[in-house]
C-alpha positions, 0 to 999 in steps of 0.5 A: 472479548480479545483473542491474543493466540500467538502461540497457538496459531503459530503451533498450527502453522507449523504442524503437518495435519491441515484439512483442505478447507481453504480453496482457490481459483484463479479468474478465468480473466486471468487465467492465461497471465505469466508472471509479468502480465497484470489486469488493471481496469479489466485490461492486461498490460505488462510490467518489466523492471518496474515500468509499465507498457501498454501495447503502444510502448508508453512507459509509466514511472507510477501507477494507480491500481484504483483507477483505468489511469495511468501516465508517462512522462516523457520530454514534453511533459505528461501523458495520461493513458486509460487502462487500455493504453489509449491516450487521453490527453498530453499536458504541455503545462509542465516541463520534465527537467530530464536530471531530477531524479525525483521525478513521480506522478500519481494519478487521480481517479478523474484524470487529474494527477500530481508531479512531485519534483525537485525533491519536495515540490509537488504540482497539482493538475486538474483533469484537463492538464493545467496547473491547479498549484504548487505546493513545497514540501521543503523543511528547509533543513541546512543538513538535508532531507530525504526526497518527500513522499506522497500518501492518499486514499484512492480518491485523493480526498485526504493528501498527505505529504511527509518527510522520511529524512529530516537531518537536524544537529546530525539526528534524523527526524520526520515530518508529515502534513496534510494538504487542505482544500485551500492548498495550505499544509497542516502538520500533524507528525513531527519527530526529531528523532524518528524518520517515517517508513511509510504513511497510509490512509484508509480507504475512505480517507478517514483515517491516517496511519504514520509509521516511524522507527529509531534504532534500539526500539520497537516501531510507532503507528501514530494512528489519526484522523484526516485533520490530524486529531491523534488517535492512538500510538500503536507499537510493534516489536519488528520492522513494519512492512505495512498497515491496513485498515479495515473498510470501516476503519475500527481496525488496523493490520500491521505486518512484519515480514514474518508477523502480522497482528491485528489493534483496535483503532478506537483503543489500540488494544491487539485482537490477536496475531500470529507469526510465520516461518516464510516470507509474509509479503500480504496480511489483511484482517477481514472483521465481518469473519474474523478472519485474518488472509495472509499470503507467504512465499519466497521471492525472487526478482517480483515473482513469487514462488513456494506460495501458501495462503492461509485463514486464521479465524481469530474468535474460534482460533483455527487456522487453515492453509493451502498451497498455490502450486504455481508462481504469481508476479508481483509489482511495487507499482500495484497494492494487493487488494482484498475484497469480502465477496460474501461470508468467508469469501474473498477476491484478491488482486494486485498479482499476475492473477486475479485469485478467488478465495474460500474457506470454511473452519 
């Protein structure tokens, strides 16, 4: 059965009686962090302007929450740190040309990590720092195109690389692939008229998700499989800001910065949503409960304030909210990372502070 209660739920998030059902605790871990302090693989390191520093000064211009890993790119090349900022390993196989601009790495779980550069070219290092392959992503457009993006699971298991901007006959188009064992690259997105926002894969790197738009209509999640077998086209009326999938991939949370709505992935059908007066900058849909955890607040430069998180059941429509007195830090170098802990229970990280949540309806 479906619960489609937008109204509803919008009515409770907006009235003044709320029980206090919903509680949250910080990690006594923590605890102690101001707002440019973050816990990465059980160490603290600090994040300033987007960049990251361990004790040691190395700065990293990306960095994989999943993994102790992190990396910096300096003039001879690529530095791979463990979580504590100690160093692994310096990779004299590639060159940083220190005008390309376009310069990323992401690091895998086993210490081998991928530079994009050049804007469309990616190189593939395995763990001890050599060049496994190169792999362009060029579209070879006369008109150009956007820098290409990088979209993996945690464990690299499914890559796949995209074209936001493509520019053909003056219309902006896109183009996603995924990268085989074999190095060679498969197409499973094309549009001439509508470049991606973004492409995320499940979790368990079964499942793949682009988001595109065009001016004057709704935004399109194409949904598919890891060998790019279309699966259903989802559309929804504001600007996405991001879709999750849940951990056995049946369904997928997609998000605005003031709605958030929950589909099928097996037949696109909505199971319900619901929309909010302040900034919605976090949305996930926890199945097992029913259950949708959602993060509001204002935000100013990547600290949050004014925070309220709420749980909104979708099989007994209730909703419940608490307010965070306190201000939490927040990075574009890491995702925020819901976890179930038991029944109505769950841990969230990603922020300054690790947070614990509990609810009850």
């Amino acid at each position: 059965m479906r619960y489609i209660f937008s109204f509803i739920v919008f009515a409770l998030v907006t009235g003044t009686a709320f029980s206090q059902s919903l509680r949250i605790s910080e990690s006594s871990s923590t605890q102690g962090n101001n707002t440019n302090q973050f816990t990465v693989a059980g160490h603290q390191i600090d994040l300033n302007n987007s960049s990251l520093s361990f004790s040691s000064g190395a700065v990293s211009s990306d960095l994989n929450d999943i993994t102790a890993l992190s990396s910096a790119l300096n003039n001879s090349g690529v530095t791979v740190f463990e979580g504590a900022g100690e160093e692994l390993y310096s990779s004299s196989s590639y060159k940083l040309q220190s005008d390309d601009n376009s310069v990323k790495v992401y690091v895998k779980p086993n210490g081998g990590f991928i530079v994009r550069e050049n804007i469309a070219n990616f190189l593939f290092f395995d763990e001890s720092g050599k060049i496994e392959q190169s792999v362009s992503n060029s579209s070879q457009s006369t008109e150009g195109e956007s820098v290409s993006e990088l979209a993996a699971d945690p464990a690299f298991k499914t890559v796949v690389l995209y074209n936001p901007k493509i520019v053909r006959d003056q219309i902006e188009g896109s183009r996603a692939r995924i990268v085989k064992p074999n190095w060679t690259t498969s197409d499973i997105f094309y549009s001439g008229d509508r470049p991606i926002r973004f492409v995320k894969v499940s979790e368990n790197g079964q499942f793949i998700a682009v988001v595109s738009y065009k001016d004057g209509e709704d935004d399109m999640i194409d949904v598919m499989d890891r060998f790019g077998n279309e699966l259903e086209t989802i559309s929804f009326n504001q600007t996405i800001a991001d879709v999750r999938f849940s951990e056995d991939g049946e369904f997928l949370t997609v998000r605005s910065n003031s709605r958030v709505g929950v589909y099928s992935v097996l037949d696109g059908e909505r199971e319900g949503s619901t929309s909010f007066r302040s900034m919605l900058h976090f949305a996930e849909y926890v199945p097992q409960d029913n259950t949708i955890i959602a993060l509001t607040g204002d935000e100013s430069g990547s600290v949050l304030s004014g925070i309220e998180f709420h749980a909104i059941n979708i099989e007994a429509r209730a909703i419940e909210r608490q307010d965070y007195n306190s201000s939490l830090g927040i990075s574009e170098l890491l995702s925020l990372s819901l976890k179930r802990t038991g029944s109505n229970s769950y841990s969230l990280t990603g922020l300054s502070k690790a947070l614990n949540l509990s609810v009850s309806f």
